[in-house]
matplotlib code that plots the C-alpha trace (Angstrom):
import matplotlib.pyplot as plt

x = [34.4, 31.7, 34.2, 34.1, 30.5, 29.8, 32.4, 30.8, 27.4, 28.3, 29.9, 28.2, 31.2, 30.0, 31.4, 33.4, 34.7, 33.7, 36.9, 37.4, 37.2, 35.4, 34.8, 36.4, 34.9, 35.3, 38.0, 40.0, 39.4, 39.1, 36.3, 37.1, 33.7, 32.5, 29.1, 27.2, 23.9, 22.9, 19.6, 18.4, 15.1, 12.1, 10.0, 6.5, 5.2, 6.5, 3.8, 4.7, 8.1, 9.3, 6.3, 4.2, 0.0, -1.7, -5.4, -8.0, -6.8, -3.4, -2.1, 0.1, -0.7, 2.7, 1.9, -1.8, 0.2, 3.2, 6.2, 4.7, 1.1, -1.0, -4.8, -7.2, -10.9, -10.6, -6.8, -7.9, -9.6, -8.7, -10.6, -9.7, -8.4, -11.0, -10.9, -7.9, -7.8, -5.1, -4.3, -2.3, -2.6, -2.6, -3.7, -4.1, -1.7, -2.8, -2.5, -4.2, -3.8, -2.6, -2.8, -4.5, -7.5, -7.6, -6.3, -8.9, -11.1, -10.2, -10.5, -14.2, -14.6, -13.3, -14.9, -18.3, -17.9, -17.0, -20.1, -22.4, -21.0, -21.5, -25.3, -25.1, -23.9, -21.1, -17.6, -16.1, -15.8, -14.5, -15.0, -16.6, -14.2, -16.6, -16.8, -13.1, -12.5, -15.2, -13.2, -9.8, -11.1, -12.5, -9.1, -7.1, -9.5, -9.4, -6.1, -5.6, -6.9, -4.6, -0.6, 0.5, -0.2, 1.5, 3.7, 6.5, 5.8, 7.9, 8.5, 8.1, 4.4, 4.2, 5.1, 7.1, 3.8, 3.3, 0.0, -0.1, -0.4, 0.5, -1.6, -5.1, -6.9, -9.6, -9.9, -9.7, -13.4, -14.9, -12.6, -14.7, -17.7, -16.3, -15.5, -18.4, -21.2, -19.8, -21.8, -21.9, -23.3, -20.3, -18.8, -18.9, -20.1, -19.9, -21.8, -21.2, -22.6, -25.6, -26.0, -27.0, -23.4, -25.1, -24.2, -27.3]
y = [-20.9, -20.6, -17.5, -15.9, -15.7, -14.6, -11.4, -11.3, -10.8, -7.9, -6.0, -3.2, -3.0, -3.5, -6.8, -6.1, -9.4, -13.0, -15.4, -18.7, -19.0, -16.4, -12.5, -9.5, -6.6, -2.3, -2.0, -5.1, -7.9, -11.5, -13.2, -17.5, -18.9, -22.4, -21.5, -17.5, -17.0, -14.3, -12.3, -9.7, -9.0, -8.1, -5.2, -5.9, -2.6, -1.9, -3.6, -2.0, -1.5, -3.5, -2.6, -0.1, -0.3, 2.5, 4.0, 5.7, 8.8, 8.1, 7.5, 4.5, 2.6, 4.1, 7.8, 6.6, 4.9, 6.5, 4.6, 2.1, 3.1, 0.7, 0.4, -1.4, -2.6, -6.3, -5.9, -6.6, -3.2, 0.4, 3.0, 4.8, 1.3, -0.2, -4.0, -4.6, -7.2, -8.5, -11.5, -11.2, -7.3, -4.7, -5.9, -9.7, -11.3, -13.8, -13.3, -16.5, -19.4, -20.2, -17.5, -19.9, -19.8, -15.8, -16.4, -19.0, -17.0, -13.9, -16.2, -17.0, -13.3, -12.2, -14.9, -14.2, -10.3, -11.3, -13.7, -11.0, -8.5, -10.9, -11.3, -7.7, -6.9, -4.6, -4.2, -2.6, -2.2, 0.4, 0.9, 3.4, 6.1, 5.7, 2.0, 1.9, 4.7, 2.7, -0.2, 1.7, 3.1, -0.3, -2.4, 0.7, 0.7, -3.3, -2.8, -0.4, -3.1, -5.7, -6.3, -4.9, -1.6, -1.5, 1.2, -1.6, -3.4, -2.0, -4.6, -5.6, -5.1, -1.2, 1.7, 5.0, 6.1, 3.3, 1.8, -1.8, -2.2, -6.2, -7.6, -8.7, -7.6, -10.1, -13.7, -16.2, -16.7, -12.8, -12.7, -15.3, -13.9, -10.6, -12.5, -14.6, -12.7, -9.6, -6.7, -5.0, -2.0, -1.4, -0.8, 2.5, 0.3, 0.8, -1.1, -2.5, -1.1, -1.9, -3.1, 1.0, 2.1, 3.1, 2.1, 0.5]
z = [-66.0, -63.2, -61.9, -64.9, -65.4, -61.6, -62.1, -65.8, -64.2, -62.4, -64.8, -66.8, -69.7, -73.4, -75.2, -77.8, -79.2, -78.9, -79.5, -79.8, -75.9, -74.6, -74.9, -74.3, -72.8, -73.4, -70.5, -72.5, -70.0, -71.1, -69.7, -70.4, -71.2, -72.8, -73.8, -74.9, -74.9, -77.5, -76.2, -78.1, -76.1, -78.1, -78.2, -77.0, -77.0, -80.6, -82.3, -85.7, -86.2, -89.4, -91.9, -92.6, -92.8, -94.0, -93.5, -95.3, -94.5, -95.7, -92.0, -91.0, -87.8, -86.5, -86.9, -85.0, -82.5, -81.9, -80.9, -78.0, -77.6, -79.7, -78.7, -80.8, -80.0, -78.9, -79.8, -83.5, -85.0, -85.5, -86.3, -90.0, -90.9, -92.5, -93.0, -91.1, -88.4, -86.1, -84.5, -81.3, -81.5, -78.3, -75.3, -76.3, -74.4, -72.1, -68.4, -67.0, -69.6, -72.9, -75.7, -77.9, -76.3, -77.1, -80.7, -81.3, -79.8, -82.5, -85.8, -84.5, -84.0, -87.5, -89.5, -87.7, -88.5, -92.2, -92.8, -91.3, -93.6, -96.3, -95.5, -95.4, -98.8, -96.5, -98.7, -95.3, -91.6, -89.8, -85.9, -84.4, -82.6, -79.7, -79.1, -79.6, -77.0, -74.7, -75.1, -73.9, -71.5, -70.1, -70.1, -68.7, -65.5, -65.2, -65.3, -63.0, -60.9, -61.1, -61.0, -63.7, -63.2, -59.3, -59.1, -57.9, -61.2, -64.4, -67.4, -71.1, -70.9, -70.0, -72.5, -71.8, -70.4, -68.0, -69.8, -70.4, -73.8, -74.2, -71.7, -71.5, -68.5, -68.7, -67.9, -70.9, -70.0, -70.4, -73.7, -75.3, -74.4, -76.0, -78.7, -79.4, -81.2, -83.6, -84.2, -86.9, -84.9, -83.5, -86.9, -90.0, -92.9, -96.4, -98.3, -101.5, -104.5, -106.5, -110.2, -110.9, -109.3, -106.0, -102.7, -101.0]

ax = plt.figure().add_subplot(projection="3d")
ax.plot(x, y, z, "-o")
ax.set_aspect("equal")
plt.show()
């Protein structure tokens, strides 16, 4: 068996049947094997790919994104996609540490936003094309900093373009600081409307 998956290893034919005791390959050969392991990958930088979300504007997150380039202001916001958060969205993955630090650190974030639009009478958020871009623009260059942007470096965390669009530049520490005190400022409002009919 040991035989079989060495020579297996290095071969580059397509598997065309599994059988009782193994598979068998394109060219016909019968590799004899006790145990397959069945792995699919998974698309990291495809962060919408079975379901569509649309914006104000009538444009899905897909048509914003294109295939693999999803950006989003603390990995949770996008701008003409108003009231839409996301956990464990673009550039969220943890680097140093466990995620749920960072995911913890986003439901404190969202739920601190929504109370402050409550004392606000704000029916929507909506970030601001600039802070968004600012945002970007700051995890591209920390990334262009560290590891995963080394030219030697190519894997599940780097689009057709080369930008890392999975992980989190910043250390679990800086992302909670990010995280910690929501401004509204950084956000289109619309408020809700008075008893007359008028937005205040």
């Amino acid at each position: 068996m040991f035989a079989a998956i060495s020579s297996l290893r290095q071969a580059d034919d397509g598997i065309v049947e599994i059988v009782s005791d193994g598979l068998i390959t394109s060219t016909g050969k019968k590799y004899a094997l006790d145990v397959i392991l069945f792995a699919t990958g998974f698309g990291v930088t495809k962060f919408i790919s079975t379901f569509d979300v649309v914006g104000k504007d009538g444009k899905t997150l897909r048509q914003v994104w294109g295939d693999d380039d999803a950006l989003a202001y603390l990995g949770m916001t996008v701008p003409g996609f108003p009231n839409f958060f996301m956990m464990y969205g673009p550039n969220v993955n943890g680097g140093g540490g466990s995620i749920l630090g960072h995911l913890e650190a986003q439901v404190h974030y969202i739920i601190e936003l929504v109370r402050k639009m409550a004392e606000a009478k704000v029916a929507a958020v909506d970030p601001k094309p600039d802070v968004h871009k600012k945002y970007i623009e700051r995890v591209d260059a920390t990334h262009a900093k560290l590891i995963y942007t080394h030219e030697g470096v190519n894997t599940y965390y780097r689009n057709s373009r080369g930008r890392v669009v999975a992980q989190n530049p910043f250390s679990n520490a800086e992302y909670w600081r990010l995280t910690r005190d929501p401004s509204l400022a950084d956000y289109v409002l619309a408020h809700e409307p008075s008893a007359h009919g008028v937005a205040s």
